[in-house]
Structures are given as structure tokens and as C-alpha cells.
C-alpha beads as a LAMMPS data file, in Angstrom:
LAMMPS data file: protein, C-alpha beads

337 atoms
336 bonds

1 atom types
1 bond types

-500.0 500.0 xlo xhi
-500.0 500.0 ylo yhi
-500.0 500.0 zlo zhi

Masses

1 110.0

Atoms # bond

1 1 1 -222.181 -232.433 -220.279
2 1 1 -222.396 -231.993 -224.063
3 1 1 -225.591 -231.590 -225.925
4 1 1 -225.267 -235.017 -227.174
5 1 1 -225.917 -236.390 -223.780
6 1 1 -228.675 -233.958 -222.077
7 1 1 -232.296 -234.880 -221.839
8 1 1 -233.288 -232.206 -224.382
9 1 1 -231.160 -234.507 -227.077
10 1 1 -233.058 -236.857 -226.413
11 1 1 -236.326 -235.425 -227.087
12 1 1 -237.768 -234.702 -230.433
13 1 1 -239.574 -232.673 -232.434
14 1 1 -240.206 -231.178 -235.546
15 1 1 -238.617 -228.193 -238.018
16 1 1 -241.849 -225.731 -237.662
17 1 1 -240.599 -223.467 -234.922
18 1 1 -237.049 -223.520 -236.571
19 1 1 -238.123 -222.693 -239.839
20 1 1 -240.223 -220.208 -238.623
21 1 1 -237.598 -218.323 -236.600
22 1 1 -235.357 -218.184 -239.817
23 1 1 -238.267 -216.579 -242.226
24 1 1 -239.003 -214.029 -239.654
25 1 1 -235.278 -213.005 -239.111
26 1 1 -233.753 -213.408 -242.212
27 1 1 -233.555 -209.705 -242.296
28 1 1 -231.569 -209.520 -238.521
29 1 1 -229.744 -212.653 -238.872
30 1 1 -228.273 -215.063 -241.746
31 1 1 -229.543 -218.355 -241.525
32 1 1 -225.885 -219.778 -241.251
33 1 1 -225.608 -217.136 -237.856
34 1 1 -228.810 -218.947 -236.395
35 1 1 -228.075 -222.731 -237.306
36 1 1 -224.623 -222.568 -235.885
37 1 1 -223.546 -225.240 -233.978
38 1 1 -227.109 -226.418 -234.143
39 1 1 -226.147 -229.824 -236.383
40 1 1 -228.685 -228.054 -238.720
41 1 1 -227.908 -227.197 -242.363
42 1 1 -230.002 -224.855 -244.625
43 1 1 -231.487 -227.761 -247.011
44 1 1 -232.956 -229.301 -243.502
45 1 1 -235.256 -226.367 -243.533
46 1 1 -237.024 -228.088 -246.628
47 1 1 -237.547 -231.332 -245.062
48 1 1 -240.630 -231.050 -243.254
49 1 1 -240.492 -234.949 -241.748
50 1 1 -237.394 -234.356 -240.430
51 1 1 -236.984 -234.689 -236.848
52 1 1 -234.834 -232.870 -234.491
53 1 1 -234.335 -232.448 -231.107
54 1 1 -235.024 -230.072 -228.432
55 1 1 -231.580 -229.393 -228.304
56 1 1 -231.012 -228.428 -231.719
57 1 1 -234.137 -225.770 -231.168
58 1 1 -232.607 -224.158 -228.432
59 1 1 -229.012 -223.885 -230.037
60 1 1 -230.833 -221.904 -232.432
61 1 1 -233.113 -219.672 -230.392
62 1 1 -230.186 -219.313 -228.208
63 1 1 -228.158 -218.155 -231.229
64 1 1 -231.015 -216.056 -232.716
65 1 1 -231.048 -214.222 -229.168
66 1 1 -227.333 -213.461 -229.710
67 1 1 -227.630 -211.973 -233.005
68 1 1 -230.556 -210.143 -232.840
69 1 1 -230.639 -208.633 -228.878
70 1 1 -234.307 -208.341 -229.101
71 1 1 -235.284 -209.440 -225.674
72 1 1 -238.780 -209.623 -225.992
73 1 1 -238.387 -212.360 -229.301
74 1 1 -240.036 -214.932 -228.120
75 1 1 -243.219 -212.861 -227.796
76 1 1 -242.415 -211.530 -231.597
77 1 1 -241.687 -215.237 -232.527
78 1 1 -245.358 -216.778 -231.145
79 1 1 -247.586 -213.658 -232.285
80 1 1 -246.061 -215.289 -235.572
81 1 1 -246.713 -218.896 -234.673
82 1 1 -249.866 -219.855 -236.643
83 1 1 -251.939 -222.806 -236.419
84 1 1 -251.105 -224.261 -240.269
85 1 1 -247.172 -224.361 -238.499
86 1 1 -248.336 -227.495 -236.790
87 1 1 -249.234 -229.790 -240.223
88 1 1 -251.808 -231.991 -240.082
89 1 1 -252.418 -231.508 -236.300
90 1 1 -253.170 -227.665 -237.097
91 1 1 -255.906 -228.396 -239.919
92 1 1 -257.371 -230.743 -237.835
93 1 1 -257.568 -228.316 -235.506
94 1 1 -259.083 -226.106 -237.349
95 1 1 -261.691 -228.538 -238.587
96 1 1 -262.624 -229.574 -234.828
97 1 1 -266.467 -228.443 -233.972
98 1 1 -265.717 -226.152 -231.171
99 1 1 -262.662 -224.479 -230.035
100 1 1 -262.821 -226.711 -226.609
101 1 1 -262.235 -230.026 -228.877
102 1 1 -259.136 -228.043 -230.598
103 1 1 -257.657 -227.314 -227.831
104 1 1 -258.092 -230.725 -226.449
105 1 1 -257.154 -232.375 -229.519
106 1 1 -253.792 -230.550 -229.070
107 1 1 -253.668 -231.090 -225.471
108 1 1 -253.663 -234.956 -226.374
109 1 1 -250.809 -234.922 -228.834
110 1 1 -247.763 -233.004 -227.137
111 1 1 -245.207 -235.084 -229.660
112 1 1 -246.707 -233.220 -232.305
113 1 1 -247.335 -229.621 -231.179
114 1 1 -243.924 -229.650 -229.851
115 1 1 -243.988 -228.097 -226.676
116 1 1 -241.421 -227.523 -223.670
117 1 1 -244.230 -227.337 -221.172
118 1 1 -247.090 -229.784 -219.963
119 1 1 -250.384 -227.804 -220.866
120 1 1 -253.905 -228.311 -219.606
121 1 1 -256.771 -226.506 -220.239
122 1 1 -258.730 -225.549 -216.765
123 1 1 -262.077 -223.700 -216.394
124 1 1 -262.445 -221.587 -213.319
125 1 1 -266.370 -219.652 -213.605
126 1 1 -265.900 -217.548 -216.684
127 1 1 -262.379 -218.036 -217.197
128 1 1 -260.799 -220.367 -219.511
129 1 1 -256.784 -221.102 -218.650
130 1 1 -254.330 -222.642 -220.898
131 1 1 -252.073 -223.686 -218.102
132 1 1 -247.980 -224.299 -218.976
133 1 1 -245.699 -225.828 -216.730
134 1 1 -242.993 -227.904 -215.647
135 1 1 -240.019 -226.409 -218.247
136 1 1 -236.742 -228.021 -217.321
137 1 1 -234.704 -226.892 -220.455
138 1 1 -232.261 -224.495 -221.035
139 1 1 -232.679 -222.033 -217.864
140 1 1 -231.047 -219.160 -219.683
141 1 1 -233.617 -219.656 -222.568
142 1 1 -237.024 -220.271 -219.894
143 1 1 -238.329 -216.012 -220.695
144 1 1 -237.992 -217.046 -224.291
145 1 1 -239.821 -220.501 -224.541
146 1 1 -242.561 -219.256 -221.995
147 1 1 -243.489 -215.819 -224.002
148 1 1 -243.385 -218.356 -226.937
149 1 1 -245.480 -220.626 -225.541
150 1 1 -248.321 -218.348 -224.407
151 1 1 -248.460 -215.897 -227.518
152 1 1 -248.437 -218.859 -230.192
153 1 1 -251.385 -220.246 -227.827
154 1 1 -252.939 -217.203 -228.554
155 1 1 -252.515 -216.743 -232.246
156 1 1 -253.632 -220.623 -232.607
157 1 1 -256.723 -219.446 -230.778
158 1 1 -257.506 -216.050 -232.772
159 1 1 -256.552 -218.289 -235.948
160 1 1 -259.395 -221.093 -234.770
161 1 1 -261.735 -218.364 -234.250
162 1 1 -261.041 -216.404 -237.030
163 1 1 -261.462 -213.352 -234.731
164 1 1 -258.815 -211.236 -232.965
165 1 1 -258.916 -212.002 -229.533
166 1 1 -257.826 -209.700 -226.301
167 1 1 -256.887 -212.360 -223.641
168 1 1 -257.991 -211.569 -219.873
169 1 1 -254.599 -211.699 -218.379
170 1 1 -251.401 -213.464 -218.694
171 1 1 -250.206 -215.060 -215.750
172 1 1 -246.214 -215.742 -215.520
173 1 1 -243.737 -217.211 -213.321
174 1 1 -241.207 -215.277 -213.278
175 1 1 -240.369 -211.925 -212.369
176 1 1 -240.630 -208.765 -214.720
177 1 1 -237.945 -208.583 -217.117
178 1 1 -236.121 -205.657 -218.384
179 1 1 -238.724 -205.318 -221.486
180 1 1 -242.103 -206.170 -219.066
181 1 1 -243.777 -203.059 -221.274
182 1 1 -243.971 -204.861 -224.158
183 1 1 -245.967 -207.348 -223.130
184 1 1 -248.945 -204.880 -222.800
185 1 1 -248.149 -203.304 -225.547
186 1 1 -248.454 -206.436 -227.887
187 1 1 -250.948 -208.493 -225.905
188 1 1 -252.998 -205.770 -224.928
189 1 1 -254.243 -207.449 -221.328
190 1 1 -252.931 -207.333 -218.048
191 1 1 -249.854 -209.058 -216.791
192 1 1 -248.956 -210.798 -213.747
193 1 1 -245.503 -211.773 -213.252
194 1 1 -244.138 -213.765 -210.164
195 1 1 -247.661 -216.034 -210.393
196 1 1 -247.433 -219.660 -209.241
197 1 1 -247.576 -220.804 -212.992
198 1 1 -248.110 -220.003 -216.215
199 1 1 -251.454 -219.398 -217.717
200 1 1 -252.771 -217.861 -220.751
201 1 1 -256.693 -216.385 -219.349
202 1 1 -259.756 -215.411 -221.780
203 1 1 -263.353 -216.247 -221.624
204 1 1 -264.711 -219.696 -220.849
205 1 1 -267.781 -218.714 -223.195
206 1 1 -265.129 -218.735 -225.750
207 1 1 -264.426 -222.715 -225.671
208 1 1 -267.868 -224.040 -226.966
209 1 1 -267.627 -221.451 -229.970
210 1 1 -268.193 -223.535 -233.116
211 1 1 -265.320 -222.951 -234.892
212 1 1 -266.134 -221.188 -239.048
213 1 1 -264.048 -223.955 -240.672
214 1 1 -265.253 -227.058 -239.081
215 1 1 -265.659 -229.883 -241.008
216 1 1 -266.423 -233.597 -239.467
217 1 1 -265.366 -235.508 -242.557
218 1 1 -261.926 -233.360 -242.643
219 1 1 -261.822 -233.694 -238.384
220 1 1 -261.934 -237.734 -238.260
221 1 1 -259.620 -238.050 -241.362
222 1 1 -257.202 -236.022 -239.816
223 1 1 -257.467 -237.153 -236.711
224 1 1 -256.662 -240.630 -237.562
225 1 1 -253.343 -238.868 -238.956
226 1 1 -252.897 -237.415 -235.840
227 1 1 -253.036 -240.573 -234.489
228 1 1 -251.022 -242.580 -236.421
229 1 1 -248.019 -240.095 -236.865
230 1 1 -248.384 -239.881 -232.926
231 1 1 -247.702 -243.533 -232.974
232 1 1 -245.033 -243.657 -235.369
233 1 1 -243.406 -241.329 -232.986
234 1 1 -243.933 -243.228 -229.831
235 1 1 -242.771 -246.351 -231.690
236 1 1 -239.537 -244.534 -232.359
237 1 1 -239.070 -243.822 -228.666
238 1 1 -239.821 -247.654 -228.123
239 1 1 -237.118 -249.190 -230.169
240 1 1 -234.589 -246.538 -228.621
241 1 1 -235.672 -247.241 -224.999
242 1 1 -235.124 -251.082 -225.808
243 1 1 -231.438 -250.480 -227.536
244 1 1 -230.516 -248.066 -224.730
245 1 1 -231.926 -251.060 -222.073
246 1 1 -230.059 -253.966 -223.889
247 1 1 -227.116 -251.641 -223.984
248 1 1 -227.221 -251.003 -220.335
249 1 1 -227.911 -254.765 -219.385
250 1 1 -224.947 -255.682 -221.956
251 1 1 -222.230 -252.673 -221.893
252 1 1 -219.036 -255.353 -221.552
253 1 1 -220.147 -257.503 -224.792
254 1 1 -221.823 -254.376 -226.559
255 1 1 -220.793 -254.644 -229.961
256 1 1 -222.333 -253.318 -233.660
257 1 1 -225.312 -252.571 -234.829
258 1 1 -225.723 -256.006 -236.341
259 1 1 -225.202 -257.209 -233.867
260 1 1 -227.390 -255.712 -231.310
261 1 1 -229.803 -256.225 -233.893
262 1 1 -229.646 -259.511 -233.615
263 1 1 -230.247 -260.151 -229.695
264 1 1 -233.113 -258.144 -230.187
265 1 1 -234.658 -260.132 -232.703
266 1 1 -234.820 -257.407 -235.241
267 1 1 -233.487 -256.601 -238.481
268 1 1 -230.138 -254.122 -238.656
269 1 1 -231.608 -252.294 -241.278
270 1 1 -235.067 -252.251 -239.583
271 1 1 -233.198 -250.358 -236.383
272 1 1 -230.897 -247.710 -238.696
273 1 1 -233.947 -246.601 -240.073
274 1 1 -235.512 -246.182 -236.511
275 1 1 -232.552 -244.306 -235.511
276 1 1 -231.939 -242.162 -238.656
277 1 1 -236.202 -241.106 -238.215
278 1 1 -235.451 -240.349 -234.768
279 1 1 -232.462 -238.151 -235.493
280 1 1 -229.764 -240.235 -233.666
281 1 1 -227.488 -243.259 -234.065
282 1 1 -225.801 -246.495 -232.898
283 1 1 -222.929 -244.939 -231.674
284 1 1 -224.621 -241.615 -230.168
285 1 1 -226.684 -244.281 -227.855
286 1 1 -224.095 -246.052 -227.155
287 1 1 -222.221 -242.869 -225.753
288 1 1 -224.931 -241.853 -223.462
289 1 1 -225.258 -245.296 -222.310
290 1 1 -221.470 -245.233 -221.476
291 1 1 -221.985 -241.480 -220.078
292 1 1 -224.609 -242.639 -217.502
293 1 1 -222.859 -245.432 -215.993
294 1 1 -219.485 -243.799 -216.067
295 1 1 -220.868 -241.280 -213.708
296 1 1 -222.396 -243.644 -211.756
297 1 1 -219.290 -245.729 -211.091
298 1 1 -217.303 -242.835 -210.640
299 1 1 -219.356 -241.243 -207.665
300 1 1 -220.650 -244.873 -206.332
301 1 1 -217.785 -246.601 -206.321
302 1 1 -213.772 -246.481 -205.490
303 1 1 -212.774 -248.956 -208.806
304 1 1 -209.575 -247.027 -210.683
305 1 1 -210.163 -245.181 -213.628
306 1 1 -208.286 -247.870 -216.239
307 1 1 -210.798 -250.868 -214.689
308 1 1 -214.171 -248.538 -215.240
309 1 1 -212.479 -247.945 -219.001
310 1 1 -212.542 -251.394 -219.322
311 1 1 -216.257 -251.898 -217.714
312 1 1 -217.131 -249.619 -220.886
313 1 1 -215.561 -251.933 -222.794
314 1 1 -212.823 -249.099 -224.296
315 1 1 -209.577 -250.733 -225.264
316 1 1 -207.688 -247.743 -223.927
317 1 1 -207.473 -246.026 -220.470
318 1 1 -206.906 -242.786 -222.276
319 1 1 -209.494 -243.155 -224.841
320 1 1 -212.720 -243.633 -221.857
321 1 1 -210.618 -240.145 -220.403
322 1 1 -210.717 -238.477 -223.861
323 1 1 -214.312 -239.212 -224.574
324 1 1 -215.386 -238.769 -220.579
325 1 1 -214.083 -235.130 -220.904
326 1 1 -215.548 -234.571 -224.898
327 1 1 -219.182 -235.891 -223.121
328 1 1 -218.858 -233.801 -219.444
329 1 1 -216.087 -231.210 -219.922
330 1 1 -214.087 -232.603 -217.260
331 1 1 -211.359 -235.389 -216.781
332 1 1 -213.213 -238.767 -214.682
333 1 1 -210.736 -237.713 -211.940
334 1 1 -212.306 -234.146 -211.960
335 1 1 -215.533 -234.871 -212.320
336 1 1 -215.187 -237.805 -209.300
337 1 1 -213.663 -234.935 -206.618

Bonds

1 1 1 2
2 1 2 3
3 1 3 4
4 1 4 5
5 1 5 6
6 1 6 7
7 1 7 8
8 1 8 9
9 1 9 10
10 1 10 11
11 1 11 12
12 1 12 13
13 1 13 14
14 1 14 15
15 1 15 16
16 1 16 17
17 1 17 18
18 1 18 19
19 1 19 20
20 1 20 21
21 1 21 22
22 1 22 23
23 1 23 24
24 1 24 25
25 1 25 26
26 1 26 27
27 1 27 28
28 1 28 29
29 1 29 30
30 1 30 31
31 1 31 32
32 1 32 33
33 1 33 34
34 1 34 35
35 1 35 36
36 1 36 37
37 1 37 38
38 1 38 39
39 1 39 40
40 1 40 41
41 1 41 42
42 1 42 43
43 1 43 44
44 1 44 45
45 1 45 46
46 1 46 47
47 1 47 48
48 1 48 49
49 1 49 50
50 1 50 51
51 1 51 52
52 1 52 53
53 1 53 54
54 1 54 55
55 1 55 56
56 1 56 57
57 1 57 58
58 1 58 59
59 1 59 60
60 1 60 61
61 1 61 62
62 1 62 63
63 1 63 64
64 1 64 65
65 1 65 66
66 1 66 67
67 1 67 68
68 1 68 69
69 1 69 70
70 1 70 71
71 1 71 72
72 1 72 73
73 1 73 74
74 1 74 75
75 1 75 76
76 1 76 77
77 1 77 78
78 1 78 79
79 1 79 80
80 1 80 81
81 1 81 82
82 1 82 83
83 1 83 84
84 1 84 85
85 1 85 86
86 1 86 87
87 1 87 88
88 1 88 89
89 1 89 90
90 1 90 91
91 1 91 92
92 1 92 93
93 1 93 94
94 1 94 95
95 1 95 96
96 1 96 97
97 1 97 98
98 1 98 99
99 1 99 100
100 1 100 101
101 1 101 102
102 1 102 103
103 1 103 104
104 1 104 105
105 1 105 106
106 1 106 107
107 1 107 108
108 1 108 109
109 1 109 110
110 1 110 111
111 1 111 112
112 1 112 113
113 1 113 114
114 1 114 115
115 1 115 116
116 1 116 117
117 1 117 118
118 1 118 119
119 1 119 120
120 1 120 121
121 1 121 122
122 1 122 123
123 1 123 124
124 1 124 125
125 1 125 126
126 1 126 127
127 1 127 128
128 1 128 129
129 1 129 130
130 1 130 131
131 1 131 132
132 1 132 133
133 1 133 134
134 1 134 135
135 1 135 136
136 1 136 137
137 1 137 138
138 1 138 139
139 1 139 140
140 1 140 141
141 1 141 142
142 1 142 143
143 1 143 144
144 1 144 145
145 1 145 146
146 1 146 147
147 1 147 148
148 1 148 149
149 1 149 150
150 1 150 151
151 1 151 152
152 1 152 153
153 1 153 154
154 1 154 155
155 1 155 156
156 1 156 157
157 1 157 158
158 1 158 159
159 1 159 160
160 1 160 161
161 1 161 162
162 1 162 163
163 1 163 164
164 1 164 165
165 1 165 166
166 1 166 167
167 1 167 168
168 1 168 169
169 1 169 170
170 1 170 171
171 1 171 172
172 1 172 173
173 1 173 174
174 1 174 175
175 1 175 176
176 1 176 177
177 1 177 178
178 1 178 179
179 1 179 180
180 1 180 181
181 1 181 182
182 1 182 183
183 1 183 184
184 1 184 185
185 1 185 186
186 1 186 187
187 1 187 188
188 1 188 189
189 1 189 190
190 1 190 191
191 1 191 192
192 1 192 193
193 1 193 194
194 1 194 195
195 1 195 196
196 1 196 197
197 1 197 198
198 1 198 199
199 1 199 200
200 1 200 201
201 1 201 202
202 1 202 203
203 1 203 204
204 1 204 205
205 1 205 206
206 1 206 207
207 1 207 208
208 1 208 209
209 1 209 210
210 1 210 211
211 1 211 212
212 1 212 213
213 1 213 214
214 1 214 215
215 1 215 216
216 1 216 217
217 1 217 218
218 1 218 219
219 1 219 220
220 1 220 221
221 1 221 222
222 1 222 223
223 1 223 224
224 1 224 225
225 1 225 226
226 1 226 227
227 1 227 228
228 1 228 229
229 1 229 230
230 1 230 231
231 1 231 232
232 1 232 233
233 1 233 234
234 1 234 235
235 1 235 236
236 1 236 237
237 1 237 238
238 1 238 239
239 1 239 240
240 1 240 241
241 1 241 242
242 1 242 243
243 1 243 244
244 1 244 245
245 1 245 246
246 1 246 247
247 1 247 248
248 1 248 249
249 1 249 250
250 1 250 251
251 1 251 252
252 1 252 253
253 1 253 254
254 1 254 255
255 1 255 256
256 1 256 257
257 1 257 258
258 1 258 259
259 1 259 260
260 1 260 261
261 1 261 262
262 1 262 263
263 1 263 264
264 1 264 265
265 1 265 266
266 1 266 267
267 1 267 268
268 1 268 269
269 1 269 270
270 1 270 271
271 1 271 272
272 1 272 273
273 1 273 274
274 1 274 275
275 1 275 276
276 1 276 277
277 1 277 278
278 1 278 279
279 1 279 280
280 1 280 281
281 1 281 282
282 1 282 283
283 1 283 284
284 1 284 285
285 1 285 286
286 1 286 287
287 1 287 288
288 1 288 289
289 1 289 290
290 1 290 291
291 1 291 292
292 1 292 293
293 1 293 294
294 1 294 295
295 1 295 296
296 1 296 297
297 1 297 298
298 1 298 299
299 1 299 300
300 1 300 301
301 1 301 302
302 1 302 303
303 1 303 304
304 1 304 305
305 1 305 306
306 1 306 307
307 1 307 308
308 1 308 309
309 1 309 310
310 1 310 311
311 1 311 312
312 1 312 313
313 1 313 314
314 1 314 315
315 1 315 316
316 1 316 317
317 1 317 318
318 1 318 319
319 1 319 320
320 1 320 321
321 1 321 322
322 1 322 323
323 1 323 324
324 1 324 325
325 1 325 326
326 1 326 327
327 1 327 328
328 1 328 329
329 1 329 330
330 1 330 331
331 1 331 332
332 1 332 333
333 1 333 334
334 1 334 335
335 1 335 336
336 1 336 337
């Protein structure tokens, strides 16, 4: 299946890590090398409200792996990762009381730190663990995102403290890789690959630590920021879950966006701006709407391919096999055996 149709398009987030990764290779890589095929252009880089999605970000991690054969990037990548990368959820961070209600502010608000992984934050006696799991993204890329998971943790921690910090251990869930010395060498702590999970270890004592820069007028104001751009965000996932429902309910008398609109009560222009924020369209939707219930009539049922075209409401025989094959990389008869 093509990127436009995988979970990871439909999930968003925003430019930070991206535009990160570009300052910190420019050197290694052109920024045309590492947005390649990514749908991302150069002047995207200076629009920090722009959403993308996670499949975007691993196009170009995957690409910056390519061009710069460092295995051990995304270690390099999160030492690099600091906590004003994160906007307004970052200061407010920083303005929290302790480093426990950080961490659990962050914790709260996935959508806006961006992650791959669920975290949680466990105490265990006198050992604090940021705890990531449950990746299901890009398998070739799950070294990468994990070591740049854990090691921006850290630096968001050292950068709340103010303080360098040597973490316990790092616990990791896969086995060693080819460059398993360098994770001593940068981290400085033991490591302890083939663990049931992933988990970044330091002191507990560290998590009521008032943090230098905390400031409760700053904390609430940017918490309710937090808040609301969290919302905005979850809003934006609404309206998409009720087009790609109506969609599903309606596939034989789907037509425009107008139109679509209108059964739904809302304005056209009301859902093109919902779908330009979220970093998708009409017709994308409409695709993986098509996509999912193509498959499913192809492997549930025994109908020919012209009179599941025409259940997708295409015109053509030959234009459902064109875009089947563009979306899967296989003819419906293919993809059926």
C-alpha cells in the first residue's frame, strides 16, 4: 500500500523533529536529498503550524539514514532534541514546579510532543522510568525512532533541570546492533538490550526537583495553550473521522466536497479548511475510504472486479484497477489470490 493510505498518513504531527534533522545535517546531506519524496518542500521548514504526518517524518529519517550511513543517528538526532523544539508545550514545561509535573504535563499531551510510542512515567523504589512502547511504524526505521525517543527524553530532562544528567540504565527491546558501543559512549550508563520494553532509568529523587525556571503565572497560561491547541487538534481528527464515516455509509452516492458538506450540516469552506490544517484532502479521504472497502470486498466476497468498480462508484473498470494498483502495488486480481 502507498503512503497515502497507511496508518502513519493518517497521523499527524508537527515540523520540529524535521526541521531539526535538516539543521543538524545540512553539512552530510542537502535538504532536497532528505525531503525527497517526503511531499515536503524547503519553505515548509518555515511554517511552524504546519502539520504533517508521520509518514512524511519517516520518508525523511528514512532518507537521512540513506545519505548519511550513520547508524547510530537517531541517538545523535535526540542528544540534539531540546525541550524549546516542542513550542509552547516545551516552555510550559519548563515553567512546571517540579520535574514530575513536566513530565506529566507531556505525558498528557502526546498530539503535541509528537511521539511514535505510548510513554508513562513509572516509579519502582528509587528508580524513576520513562517507559516507551507499542511502535507500529516503519519496522526498518524502529532502532532509529527508539534511540530518538529515549535520548531526546533525556536532553528534555537535563534541559528541565538545568543540570547534566547520567541516566541509571537504558533498557531496550531489541537486540544489540552493529554500533551497541556507542550507546555507552554517548549516554554514559549501562545498556540492556533484548529487555521486555523500553525504558529510560534515573533517580526517582530526581522527579520532585523544583525545576530553576518555574513560574506559576507562565505554567497556567501555557497550559491553557496546551490545552486548547490539543483541542484544535482533536477537533481536526473529529471532522475527518465523520467525513471518512459518511463516506463509508455513502460510497455509491459519494460526490464533492459541497456536497458532502452539505449532508453533514456544515459549511464547504468550513471542512477545506479542516482538511488543509490537517494536511489532507477531499479526494485523499475519499481514496482510503475506497482502499478499505476494496480490500474488503475483494477477500470477503466472490462479486467480479467491474461490479466492485462500480460499488466505488468509478465509471470505469480500468480506472478502480489503475488506482487499486497506484494505492496497493498490485492489480485487484493479484492482490485477491
Amino acid at each position: 500500500m502507498t503512503s497515502a493510505l497507511r496508518a502513519e498518513e493518517r497521523a499527524l504531527t508537527t515540523l520540529h523533529t524535521i526541521a531539526l534533522a535538516v539543521s543538524q545535517l545540512a553539512d552530510s546531506a542537502p535538504c532536497e536529498r532528505l525531503l525527497q519524496d517526503s511531499g515536503l518542500r524547503r519553505a515548509d521548514l518555515d511554517t511552524p503550524d504546519k502539520l504533517i504526518s508521520h509518514a512524511q517524518e519517516l520518508r525523511v529519517f528514512a532518507n537521512a539514514l540513506q545519505h548519511t550511513r550513520d547508524p547510530a543517528l537517531g541517538l545523535t538526532l535526540g542528544l540534539r532534541m531540546h525541550v524549546s523544539a516542542y513550542g509552547i508545550l516545551g516552555y510550559t514545561m519548563l515553567a512546571s514546579r517540579s520535574l514530575r509535573e513536566a513530565l506529566q504535563l507531556a505525558l498528557v499531551h502526546p498530539a503535541l510532543l509528537g511521539t511514535y510510542f505510548k510513554l508513562s512515567l513509572e516509579e519502582d523504589g528509587d528508580e524513576a522510568r520513562l517507559v516507551a512502547v507499542g511502535y507500529r511504524y516503519a519496522p526498518e526505521l524502529t532502532v532509529l525512532n527508539t534511540e530518538l525517543c529515549l535520548t531526546s527524553l533525556l536532553t528534555v530532562v537535563q534541559d528541565l533541570l538545568g543540570q547534566a544528567l547520567r541516566p541509571r540504565r537504558l533498557l531496550l527491546a531489541y537486540r544489540p546492533p552493529l554500533h551497541a558501543l556507542a550507546y555507552g559512549d554517548k549516554l554514559g550508563c549501562p545498556t540492556e538490550f533484548g529487555a521486555s520494553r523500553n525504558a529510560l532509568c534515573f533517580d526517582a529523587a530526581l522527579l520532585n526537583r523544583e525545576l530553576p525556571l518555574a513560574d506559576p503565572v507562565t505554567c497556567h497560561h501555557g497550559l491553557q495553550q496546551c490545552l486548547k491547541l490539543d483541542a484544535q487538534l482533536n477537533n481536526g481528527h473529529d471532522v475527518l473521522g465523520q467525513i471518512r464515516q459518511h463516506l463509508a455509509s455513502n460510497l455509491r452516492e459519494a460526490g464533492s466536497l459541497e456536497r458532502v458538506a452539505g449532508q453533514l450540516h456544515r459549511s464547504a469552506r468550513t471542512l477545506r479548511r479542516h482538511l488543509q490544517r490537517m494536511n489532507t484532502s477531499y479526494q485523499r479521504l475519499l481514496d482510503e475510504v475506497r482502499y478499505d472497502k476494496a480490500r474488503q470486498l475483494l477477500m470477503q466476497t466472490d462479486l467480479p472486479i467491474y461490479l466492485i468498480a462500480e460499488q466505488l462508484r468509478y465509471s470505469e473498470t480500468a480506472s478502480f484497477r489503475h488506482a487499486f494498483q497506484r494505492w496497493s502495488g498490485q492489480t485487484p486480481s493479484l492482490y485477491r489470490r
